[in-house]
C-alpha positions in Angstrom: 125.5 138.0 229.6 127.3 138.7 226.3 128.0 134.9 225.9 124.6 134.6 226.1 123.4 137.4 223.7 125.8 136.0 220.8 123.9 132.3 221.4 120.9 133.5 221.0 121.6 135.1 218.0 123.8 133.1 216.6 121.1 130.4 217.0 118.7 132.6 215.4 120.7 133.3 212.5 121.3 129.4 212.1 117.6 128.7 212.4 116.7 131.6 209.2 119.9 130.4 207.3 120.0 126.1 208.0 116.0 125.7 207.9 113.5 125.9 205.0 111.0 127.4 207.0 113.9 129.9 208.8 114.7 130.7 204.6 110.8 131.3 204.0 111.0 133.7 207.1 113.8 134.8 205.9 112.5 135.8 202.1 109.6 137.5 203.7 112.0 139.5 206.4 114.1 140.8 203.2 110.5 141.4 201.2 109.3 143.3 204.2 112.9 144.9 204.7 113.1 145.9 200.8 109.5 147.6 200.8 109.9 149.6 203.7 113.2 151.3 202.2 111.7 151.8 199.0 108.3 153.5 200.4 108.3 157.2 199.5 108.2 158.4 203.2 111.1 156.4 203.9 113.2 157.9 200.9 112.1 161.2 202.1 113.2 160.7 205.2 116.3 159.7 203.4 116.7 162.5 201.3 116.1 165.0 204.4 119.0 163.2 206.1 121.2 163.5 203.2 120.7 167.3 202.6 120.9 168.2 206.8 124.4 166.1 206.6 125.5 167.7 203.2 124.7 171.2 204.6 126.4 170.3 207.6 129.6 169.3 205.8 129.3 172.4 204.0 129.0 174.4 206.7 131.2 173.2 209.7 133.8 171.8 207.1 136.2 174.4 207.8 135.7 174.8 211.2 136.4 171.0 211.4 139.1 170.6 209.5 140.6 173.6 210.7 140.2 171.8 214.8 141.3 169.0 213.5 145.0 170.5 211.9 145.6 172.7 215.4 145.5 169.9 217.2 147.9 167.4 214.9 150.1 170.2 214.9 150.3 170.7 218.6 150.2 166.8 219.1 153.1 166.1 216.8 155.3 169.2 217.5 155.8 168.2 221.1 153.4 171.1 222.6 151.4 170.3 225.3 149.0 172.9 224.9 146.2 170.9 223.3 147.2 167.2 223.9 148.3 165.1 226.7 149.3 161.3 227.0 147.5 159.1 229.5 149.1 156.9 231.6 148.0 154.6 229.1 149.6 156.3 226.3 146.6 157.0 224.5 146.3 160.3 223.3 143.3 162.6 224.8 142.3 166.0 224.4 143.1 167.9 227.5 140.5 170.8 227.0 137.4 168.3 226.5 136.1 167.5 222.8 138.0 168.5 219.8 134.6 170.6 218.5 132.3 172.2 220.9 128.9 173.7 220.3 131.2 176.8 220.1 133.2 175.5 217.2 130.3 173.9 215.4 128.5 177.3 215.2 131.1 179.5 214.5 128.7 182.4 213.7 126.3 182.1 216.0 126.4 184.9 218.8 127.1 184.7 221.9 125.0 185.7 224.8 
């Protein structure tokens, strides 16, 4: 099915790109493309995005970072506490994701 998939597109891609009427379609693809990221509920969109992530960064940063250090620590110093080796010997987290809805809301309380 993949092998298929990557035809079809490829073919499509070929047919946009090698012809002059897939290059017209083309032009008014990108025209399209171009106007809809440069309408002003688009960019506001945008802009939301931007400041939900920034905030987020802001605010989980630390709690992040701080995750993120523990667990080199007890990867690289040999403990087992946090870390284990697959039979693969790729490295997993033995307690589930490195940051919960626990660590991602460090001040929220608890029920």
């Amino acid at each position: 099915m993949k092998g298929k998939a990557a035809f079809v597109v490829g073919a499509g891609v070929g047919y946009l790109l090698g012809t002059r009427a897939g290059r017209q379609q083309f032009e008014k693809i990108k025209t399209w493309a171009s106007d809809t990221w440069h309408d002003p509920r688009v960019q506001g969109y945008v802009q939301d995005a931007e400041k939900t992530a920034t905030e987020f960064a802001r605010t989980q940063g630390a709690a992040l970072k701080d995750k993120a250090v523990s667990t080199a620590k007890a990867r690289f110093s040999g403990s087992d506490d946090d870390a284990s080796e697959t039979a693969a010997g790729t490295w997993e987290p033995s307690d589930g994701p490195l940051v919960d809805a626990d660590d991602a809301n460090p001040d929220a309380t608890r029920p």
